[in-house]
N, C-alpha and C positions, 0 to 999 in steps of 0.2 A: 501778341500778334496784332499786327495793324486791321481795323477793320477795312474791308474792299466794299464801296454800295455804290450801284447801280441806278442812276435816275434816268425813265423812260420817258419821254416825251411820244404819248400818242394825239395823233393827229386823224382826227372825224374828217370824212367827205364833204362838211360843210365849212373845213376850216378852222376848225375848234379842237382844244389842244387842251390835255388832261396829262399831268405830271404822278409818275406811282414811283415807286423805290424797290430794290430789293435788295440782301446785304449778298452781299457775292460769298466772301468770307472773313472769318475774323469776328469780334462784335457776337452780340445776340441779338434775339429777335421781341421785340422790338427795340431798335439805335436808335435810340435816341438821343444823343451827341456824337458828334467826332472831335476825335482831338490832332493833333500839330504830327505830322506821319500817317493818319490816314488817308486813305485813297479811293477818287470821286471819277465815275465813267459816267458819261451822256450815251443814250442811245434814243433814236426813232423811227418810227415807221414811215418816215416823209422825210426822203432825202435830201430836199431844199432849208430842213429846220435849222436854226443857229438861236445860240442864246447868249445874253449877254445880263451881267449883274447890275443892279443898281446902285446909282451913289447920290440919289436925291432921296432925304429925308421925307417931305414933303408928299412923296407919289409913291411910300411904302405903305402897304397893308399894317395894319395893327398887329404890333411886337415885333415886325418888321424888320431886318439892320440892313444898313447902306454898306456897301463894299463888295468883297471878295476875298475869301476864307484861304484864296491861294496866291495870295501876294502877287508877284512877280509874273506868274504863270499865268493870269489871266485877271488882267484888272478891270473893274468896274468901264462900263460903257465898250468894252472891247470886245466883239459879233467872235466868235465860235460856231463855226458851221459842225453842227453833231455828228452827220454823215462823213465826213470828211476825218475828222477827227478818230470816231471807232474805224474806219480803216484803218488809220496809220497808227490805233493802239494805244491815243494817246490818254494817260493818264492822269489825272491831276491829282496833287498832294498836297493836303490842308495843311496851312501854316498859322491859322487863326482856330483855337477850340471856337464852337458852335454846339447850338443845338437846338429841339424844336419849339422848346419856347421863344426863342429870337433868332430865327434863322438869318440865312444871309438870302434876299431874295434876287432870282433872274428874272428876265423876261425873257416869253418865249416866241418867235416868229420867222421871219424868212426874207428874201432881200427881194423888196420891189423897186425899182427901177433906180438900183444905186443905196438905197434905205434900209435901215432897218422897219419891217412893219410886224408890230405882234400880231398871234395867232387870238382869235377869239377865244371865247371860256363856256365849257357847259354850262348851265342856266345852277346859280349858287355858289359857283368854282370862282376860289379866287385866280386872275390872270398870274401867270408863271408857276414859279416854284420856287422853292427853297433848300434849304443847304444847312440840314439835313433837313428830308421830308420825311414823314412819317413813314414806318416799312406798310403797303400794300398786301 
């Protein structure tokens, strides 16, 4: 059975954005990998969030990986509005295994004036998330 997990993008009042997991179904507790069939849902509490993977080596967090686990469906540097997305149910299905030793990282933020701008990070937290995140 394919694992289903859930990445929550919460968003503080001061603009600060904290990434947790949950596995929906499928998988045990703690996932830590998906492979090539499982299935990845955004959701947040700040309707304006969108995320988007990276593909600079350079501006990855340590163990880091440049891309997107979902090929076709969602390629590196391409904004993902979260809100938008859990409405219309949309699901993404991992076509690269991962896991949380070298995740695939996103950034996480909102669109100002045309841009993408990431959200700030609680005080420790590294900026975005990854793919797979540890289960919360």
């Amino acid at each position: 059975m394919p694992v289903h997990m859930n990445l929550h993008i919460f968003v503080d009042r001061n603009g600060k954005a904290k990434v947790t997991s949950q596995v929906i179904s499928g998988g045990t507790v703690p996932t830590n990998r998906l492979d090539p069939g499982d299935k990845v849902t955004f959701t947040s509490n700040d309707k304006t969030t969108e995320i988007r993977f990276m593909n600079d080596q350079d501006s990855l967090p340590p163990r880091g990986r440049a891309g997107s686990p979902f090929g076709a469906q969602l390629r590196p540097k391409k904004t993902h509005n979260v809100a938008d997305g859990a409405l219309k149910g949309t699901v993404f299905t991992v076509r690269t295994a991962c896991n949380v030793d070298n995740p695939f990282v996103f950034e996480c933020g909102h669109e100002v004036s045309g841009d993408f701008s990431p959200w700030g990070t609680l005080e420790g937290d590294t900026p975005g998330g990854g793919v797979p995140t540890p289960d919360q």
